[in-house]
C-alpha positions in Angstrom: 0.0 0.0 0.0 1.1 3.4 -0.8 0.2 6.5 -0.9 1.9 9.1 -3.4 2.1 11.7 -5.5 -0.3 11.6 -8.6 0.6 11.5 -11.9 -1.0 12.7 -15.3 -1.6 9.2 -15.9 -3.3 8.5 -12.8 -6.8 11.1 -14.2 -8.5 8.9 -15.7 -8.3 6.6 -12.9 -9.4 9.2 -10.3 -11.7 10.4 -13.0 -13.3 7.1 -13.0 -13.5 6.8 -9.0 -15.3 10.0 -8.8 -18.0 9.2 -11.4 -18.2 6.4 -9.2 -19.2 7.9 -6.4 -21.1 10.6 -7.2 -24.0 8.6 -7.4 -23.6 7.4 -4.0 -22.9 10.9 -3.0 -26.1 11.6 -3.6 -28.2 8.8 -2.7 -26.8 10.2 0.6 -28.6 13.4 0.3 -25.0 14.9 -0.5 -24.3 16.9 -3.1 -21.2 18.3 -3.0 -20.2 16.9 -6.1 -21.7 16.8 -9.3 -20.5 16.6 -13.1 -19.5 20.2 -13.0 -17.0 19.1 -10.0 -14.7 18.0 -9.5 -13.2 17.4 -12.9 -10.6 16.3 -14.8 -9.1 19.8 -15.2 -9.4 20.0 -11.1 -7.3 17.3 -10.9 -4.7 17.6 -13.5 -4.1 21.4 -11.6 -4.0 19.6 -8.5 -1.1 17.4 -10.2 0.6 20.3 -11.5 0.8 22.1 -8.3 2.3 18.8 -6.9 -0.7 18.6 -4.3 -2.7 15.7 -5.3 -1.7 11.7 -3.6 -3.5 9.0 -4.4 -3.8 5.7 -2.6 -2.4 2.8 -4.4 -2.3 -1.0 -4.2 -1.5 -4.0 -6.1 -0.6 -1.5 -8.9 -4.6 -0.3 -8.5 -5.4 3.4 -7.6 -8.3 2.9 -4.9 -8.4 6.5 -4.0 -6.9 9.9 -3.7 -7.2 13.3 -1.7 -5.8 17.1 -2.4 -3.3 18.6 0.3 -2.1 21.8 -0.2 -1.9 25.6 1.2 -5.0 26.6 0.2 -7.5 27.8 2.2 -10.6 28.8 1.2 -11.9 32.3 2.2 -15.0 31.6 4.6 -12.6 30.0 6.6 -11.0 33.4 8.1 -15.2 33.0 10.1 -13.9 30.0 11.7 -12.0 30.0 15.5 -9.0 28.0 14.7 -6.2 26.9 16.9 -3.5 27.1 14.4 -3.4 29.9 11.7 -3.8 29.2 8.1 -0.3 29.5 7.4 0.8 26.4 9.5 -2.0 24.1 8.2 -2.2 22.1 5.2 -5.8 22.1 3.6 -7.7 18.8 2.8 -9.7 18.3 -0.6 -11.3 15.9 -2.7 -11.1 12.5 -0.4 -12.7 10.3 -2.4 -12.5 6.1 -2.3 -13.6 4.1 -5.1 -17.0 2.3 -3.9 -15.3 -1.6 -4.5 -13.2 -1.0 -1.6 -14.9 1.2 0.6 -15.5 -0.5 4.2 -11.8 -1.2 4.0 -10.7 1.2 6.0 -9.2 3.6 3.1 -10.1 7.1 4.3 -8.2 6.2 7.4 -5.1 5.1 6.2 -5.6 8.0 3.6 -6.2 10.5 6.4 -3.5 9.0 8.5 -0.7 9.5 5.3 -1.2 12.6 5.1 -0.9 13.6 9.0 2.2 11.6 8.3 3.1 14.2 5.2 1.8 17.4 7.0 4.1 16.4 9.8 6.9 15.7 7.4 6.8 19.3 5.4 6.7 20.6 9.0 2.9 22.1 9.0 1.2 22.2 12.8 -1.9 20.4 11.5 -4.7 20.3 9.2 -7.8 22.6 8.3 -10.4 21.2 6.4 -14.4 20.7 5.8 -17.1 18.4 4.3 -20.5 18.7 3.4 -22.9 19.0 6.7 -24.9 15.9 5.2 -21.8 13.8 4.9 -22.1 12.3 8.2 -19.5 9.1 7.5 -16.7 11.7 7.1 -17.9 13.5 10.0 -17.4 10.4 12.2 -13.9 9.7 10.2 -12.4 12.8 11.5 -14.0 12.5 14.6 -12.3 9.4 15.2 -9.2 10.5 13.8 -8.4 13.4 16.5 -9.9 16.3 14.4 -12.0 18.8 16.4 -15.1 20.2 15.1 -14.4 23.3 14.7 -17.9 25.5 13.9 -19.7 25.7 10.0 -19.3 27.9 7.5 -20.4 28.2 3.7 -18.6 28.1 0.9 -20.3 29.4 -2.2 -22.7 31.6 -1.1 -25.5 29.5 -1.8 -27.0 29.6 1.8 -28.7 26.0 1.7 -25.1 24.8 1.0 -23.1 24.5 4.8 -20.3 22.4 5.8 -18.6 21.4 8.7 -15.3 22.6 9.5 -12.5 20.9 11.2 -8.8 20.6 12.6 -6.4 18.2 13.8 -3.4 19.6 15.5 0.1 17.8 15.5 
């Protein structure tokens, strides 16, 4: 098992993972993705910016996440512990459905603490939809604190749940 930097290659892979799960996205009542995001071109600037890992086994990808410095706006409404500039950002955990139950997000989640820690950032700042109550409990279990809600696109039926892990 690995987790690692993506390559160019690896899109339609990831590309194929999130049309995956989309669907069950929303049979969730989440829809924080749709087929206008995230997209290939998402990910390929993710790749480019050297900010993009996925999770790889047995020479399959099985899943992937963003990390990087970027910080949306709404979150300057949030109390943090740690400012922005010590903090990675999380984005786009996504686990294709075959292996989900497996334990993936974790050992996802858990790389990049190990990462974070390794570049020398104090934690993590990041968010998910306020329906998507599975990685709610993830982070939960994982150390992350809840830290309030905020909105992202001005849409104000649209929340999600903010939170941190400090190292």
């Amino acid at each position: 098992m690995a987790l690692r930097l993506a390559e160019s290659d690896d899109v339609p892979y990831i590309m194929e993972i999130i049309r995956k799960v989309i669907p069950r996205m929303h049979a969730a009542g989440n829809y924080q993705w749709d087929e206008y995001y995230p997209t290939d071109a998402t990910f390929k600037k993710d790749i480019k910016n050297g900010t993009l890992y996925v999770f790889e086994e047995e020479a399959v990808i099985k899943g992937c996440i963003a990390a990087d410095d970027n910080h949306a706006f709404a979150y300057d409404d949030i109390p943090w512990e740690l400012a922005r500039m010590d903090c990675l950002a999380l984005h786009r955990l996504a686990v294709d459905p075959q292996y989900q139950g497996q334990g993936l997000a974790q050992k996802i989640l858990k790389g990049i603490v190990e990462i974070g820690r390794e570049k020398e950032y104090l934690g993590i700042h990041t968010d998910t939809s306020q329906e998507n109550k599975p990685m709610q409990r993830l982070f939960q279990k994982l150390g992350f604190d809840y830290k309030g809600h905020l909105n992202l696109d001005d849409n104000l039926d649209n929340w999600y749940a903010a939170y941190e892990k400090v190292f």
